[in-house]
KOLSERO-206246 format. One record per residue: residue in one letter; x, y, z of N, C-alpha, C in turn. Coordinates in pm, whole numbers, padded with zeros to 5 digits, always signed. Each point is the difference from the previous one (the first is absolute). Layout:
BEGIN
AXYZXYZXYZ;...
//
This chain:
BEGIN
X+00974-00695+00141-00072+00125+00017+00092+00116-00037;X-00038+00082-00095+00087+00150-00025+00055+00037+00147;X-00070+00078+00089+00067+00062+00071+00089-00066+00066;X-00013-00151+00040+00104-00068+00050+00129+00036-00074;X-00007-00049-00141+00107+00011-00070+00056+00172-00006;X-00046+00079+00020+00017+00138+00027+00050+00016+00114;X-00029-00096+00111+00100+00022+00152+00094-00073+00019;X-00013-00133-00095+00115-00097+00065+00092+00072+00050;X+00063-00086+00085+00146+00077+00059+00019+00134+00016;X-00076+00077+00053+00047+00099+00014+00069+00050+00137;X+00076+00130-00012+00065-00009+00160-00085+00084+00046;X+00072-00003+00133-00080+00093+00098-00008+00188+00026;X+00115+00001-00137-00006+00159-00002-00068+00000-00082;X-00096+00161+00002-00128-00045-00075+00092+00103-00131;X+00091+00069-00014+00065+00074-00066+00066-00082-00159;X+00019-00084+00081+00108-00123-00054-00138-00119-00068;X-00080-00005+00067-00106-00082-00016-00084+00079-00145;X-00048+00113+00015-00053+00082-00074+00071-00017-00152;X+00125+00034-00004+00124-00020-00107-00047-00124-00103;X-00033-00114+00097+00044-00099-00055-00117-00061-00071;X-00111+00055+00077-00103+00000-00073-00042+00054-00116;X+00033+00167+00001-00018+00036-00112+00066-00032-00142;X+00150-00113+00031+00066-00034-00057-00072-00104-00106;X-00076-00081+00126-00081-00151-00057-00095+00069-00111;X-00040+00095+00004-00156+00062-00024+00040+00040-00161;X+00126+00031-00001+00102+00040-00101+00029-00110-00114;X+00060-00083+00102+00038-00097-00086-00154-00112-00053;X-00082-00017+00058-00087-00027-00039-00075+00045-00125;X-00003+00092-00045-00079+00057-00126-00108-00020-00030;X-00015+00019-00119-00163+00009-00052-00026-00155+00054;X+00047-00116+00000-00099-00111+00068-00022+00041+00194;X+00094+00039-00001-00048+00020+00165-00102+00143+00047;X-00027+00076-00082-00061+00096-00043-00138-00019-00032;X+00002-00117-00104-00140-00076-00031-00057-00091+00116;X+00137-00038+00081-00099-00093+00115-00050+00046+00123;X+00072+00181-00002-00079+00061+00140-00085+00050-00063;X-00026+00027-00114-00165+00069-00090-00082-00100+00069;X-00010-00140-00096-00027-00127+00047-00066-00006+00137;X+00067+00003+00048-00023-00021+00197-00046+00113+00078;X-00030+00118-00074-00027+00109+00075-00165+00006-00102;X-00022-00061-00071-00139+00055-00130-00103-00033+00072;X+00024-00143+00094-00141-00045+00101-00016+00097+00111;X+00092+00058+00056-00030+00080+00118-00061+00146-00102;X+00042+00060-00076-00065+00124-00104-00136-00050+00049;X-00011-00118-00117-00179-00047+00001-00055+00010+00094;X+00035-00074+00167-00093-00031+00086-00007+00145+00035;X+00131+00123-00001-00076+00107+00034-00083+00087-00080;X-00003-00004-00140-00106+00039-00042-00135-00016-00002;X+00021-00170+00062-00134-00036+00026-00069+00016+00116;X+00101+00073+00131-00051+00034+00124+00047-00095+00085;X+00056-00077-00011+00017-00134+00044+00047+00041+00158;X-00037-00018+00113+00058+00075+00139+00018-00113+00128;X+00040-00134-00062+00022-00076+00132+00023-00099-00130;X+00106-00102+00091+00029-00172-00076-00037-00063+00135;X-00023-00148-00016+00025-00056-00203-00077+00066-00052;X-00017+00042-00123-00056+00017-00103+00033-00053-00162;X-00078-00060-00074+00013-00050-00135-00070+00121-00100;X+00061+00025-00082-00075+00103-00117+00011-00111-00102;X-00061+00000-00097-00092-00033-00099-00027+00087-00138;X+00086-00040-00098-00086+00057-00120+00053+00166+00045;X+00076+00040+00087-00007+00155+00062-00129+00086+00000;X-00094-00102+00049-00114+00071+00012-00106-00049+00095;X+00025-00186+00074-00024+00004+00116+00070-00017+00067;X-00008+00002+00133+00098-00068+00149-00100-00067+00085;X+00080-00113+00046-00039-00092+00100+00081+00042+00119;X-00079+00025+00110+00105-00002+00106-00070-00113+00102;X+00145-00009+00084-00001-00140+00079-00011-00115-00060;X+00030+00005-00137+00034-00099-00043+00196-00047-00054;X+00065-00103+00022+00126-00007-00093+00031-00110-00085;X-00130-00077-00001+00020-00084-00109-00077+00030-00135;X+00087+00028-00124-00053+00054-00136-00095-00040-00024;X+00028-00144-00001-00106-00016-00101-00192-00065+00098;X+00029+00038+00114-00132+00041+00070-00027+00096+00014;X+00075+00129-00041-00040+00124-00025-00065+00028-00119;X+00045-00044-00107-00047-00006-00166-00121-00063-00007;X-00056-00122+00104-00076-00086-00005-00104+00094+00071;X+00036+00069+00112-00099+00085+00058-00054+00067-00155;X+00096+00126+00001-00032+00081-00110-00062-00023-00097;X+00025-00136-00050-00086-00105-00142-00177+00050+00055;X-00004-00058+00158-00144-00038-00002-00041+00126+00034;X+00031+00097+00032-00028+00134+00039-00023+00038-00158;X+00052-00003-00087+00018+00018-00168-00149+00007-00073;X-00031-00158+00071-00122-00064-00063-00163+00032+00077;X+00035+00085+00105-00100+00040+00051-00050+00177-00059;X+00083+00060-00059+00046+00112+00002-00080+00048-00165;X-00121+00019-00056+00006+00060-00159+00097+00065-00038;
//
């Protein structure tokens, strides 16, 4: 998980802690750059889509399933919801 790897080890001064992070964030570059885009693009979506409680599954960024967390019974919902729908 990113943020893990963004806290490992860190100490308990948050001064010293802060440092070392921004260090990682540094040395990371454009791939570590591309993987918090990455990991932050689903939370954008669900809030553009209104999305206001999990679980929730978005779809296509244009539906959401909530109370659901298995994909592909969410997609399967959405399929038959699809086919009812002109």
């Amino acid at each position: 998980m990113l943020e893990a790897e963004l806290a490992a080890s860190l100490p308990a001064d948050q001064e010293r802690a802060s440092a070392i992070v921004r260090q990682r964030l540094k040395q990371g570059g454009t791939e570590l750059q591309r993987r918090i885009g990455a990991a932050y693009q689903g939370i954008a979506d669900a809030w553009s889509l209104g999305v206001t409680k999990v679980p929730a599954i978005v779809v296509d960024r244009r539906y959401v399933v909530y109370g659901e967390t298995d994909v592909a019974r969410a997609v399967a919902r959405i399929d038959q919801y699809r086919k009812t729908q002109p």
